[in-house]
Every structure is written in C-alpha cells, then in structure tokens.
N, C-alpha and C positions, 0 to 999 in steps of 0.2 A: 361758184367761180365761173367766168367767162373767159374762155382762154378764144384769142381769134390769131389765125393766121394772117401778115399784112405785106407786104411788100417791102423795098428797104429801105424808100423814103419813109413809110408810115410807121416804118418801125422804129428807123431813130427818130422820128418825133414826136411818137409812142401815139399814133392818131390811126382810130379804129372803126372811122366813120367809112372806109372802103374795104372789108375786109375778104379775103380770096376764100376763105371757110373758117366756119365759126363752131366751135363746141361747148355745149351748153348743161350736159349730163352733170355734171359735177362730182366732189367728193370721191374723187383718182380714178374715175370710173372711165375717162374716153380714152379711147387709141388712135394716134395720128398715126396712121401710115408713112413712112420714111422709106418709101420704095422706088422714087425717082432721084440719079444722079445732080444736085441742085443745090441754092441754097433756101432756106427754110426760116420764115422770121416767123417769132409767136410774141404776142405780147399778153395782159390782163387786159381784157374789152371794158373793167369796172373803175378806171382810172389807178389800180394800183402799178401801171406801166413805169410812172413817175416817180415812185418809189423802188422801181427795178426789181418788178418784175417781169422780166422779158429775155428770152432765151433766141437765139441765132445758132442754126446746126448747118452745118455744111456735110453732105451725103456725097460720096465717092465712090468708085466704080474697087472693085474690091481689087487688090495686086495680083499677078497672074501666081501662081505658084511657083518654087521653083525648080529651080532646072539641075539635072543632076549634077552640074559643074559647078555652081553653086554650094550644092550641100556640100560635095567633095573639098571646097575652099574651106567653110565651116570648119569640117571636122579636120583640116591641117592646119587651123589656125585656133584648136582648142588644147595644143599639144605646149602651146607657150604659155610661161607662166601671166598671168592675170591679178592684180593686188586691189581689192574694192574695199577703199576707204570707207563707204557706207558700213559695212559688215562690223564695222572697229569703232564703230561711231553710236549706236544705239548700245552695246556693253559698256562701254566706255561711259555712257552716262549712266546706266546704273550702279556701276560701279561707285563712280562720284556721288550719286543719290544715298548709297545705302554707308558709304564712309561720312556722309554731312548727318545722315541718321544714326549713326553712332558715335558721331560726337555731340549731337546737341543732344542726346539722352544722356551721357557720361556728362559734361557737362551742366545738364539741367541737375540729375542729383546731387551733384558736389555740390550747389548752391543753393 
C-alpha cells in the first residue's frame, strides 16, 4: 500500500501527483510522526482514494492542566445527584433479549 501525505486541495480530490511525503514500507509497518500542531491529509497514492480511503487528523496543542479552582469546582459539583440514561439502556436491552429468548423457545416447543 501507498499511503502519501497531500495538502487539502489534493486531498479532496484524492490527487497524489504532488505529494508533501510518501510511505511506501507497507503491510502497517510505517509511522507518521503527528508532532506538529496542524492539519494532516493522507490519502491511498494507488487510486483506492476514490473509494475512501483517506483519513484527515487535526493535531492540537495539548490543554493546559488544571488549576486548583477547577478541581475544587469538580469535586463540589460531584455531591449532586447525576441520573445516566446510558447505564439503563444497554440492561435494558438484555433484559428484552433474554425475555424474546424465552419466549420463542417456550413457544417454539408448544408447536
């Protein structure tokens, strides 16, 4: 596989006849460095671009840490109750899974 680094006109027009660096090692073997704050187009250099493959990363400056007034807000705003519909929603489907599994087994022998 030919994976090329392209700019961002060449990259949405998936054209890799200009490309800023090209890797060629193949078989998940190359490592792009992603060390500069930027954006980053990669496309397939073998025409499978058009069939999408091709990846865009945007690289950020990492957020400063924070600050102890911060954490202190955190921890007095973990003292209120919190209700995460997610937590109720993946039981909730097994639940229903395993009740449609025992009626179409009770079901399947009655008939």
């Amino acid at each position: 596989m030919n994976v090329v680094e392209v700019n961002k006109a060449d990259y949405e027009s998936c054209n890799a006849d200009h490309p800023l660096h090209s890797w060629t090692t193949g078989a998940g073997r190359d490592v792009v460095p992603l060390n500069v704050t930027r954006n980053y187009y990669f496309i397939s250099g073998r025409g499978f671009c058009y069939g999408g493959m091709k990846v865009a990363v945007r690289v950020e400056n990492r957020p400063p840490p924070p600050t102890s007034a911060q954490l202190t807000e955190k921890s007095d705003s973990s003292s209120s109750p919190i209700v995460y519909i997610g937590q109720l929603v993946l039981p909730a489907n097994f639940i229903i899974a395993a009740l449609w599994d025992a009626f179409t087994r009770i079901w399947y022998f009655q008939n």
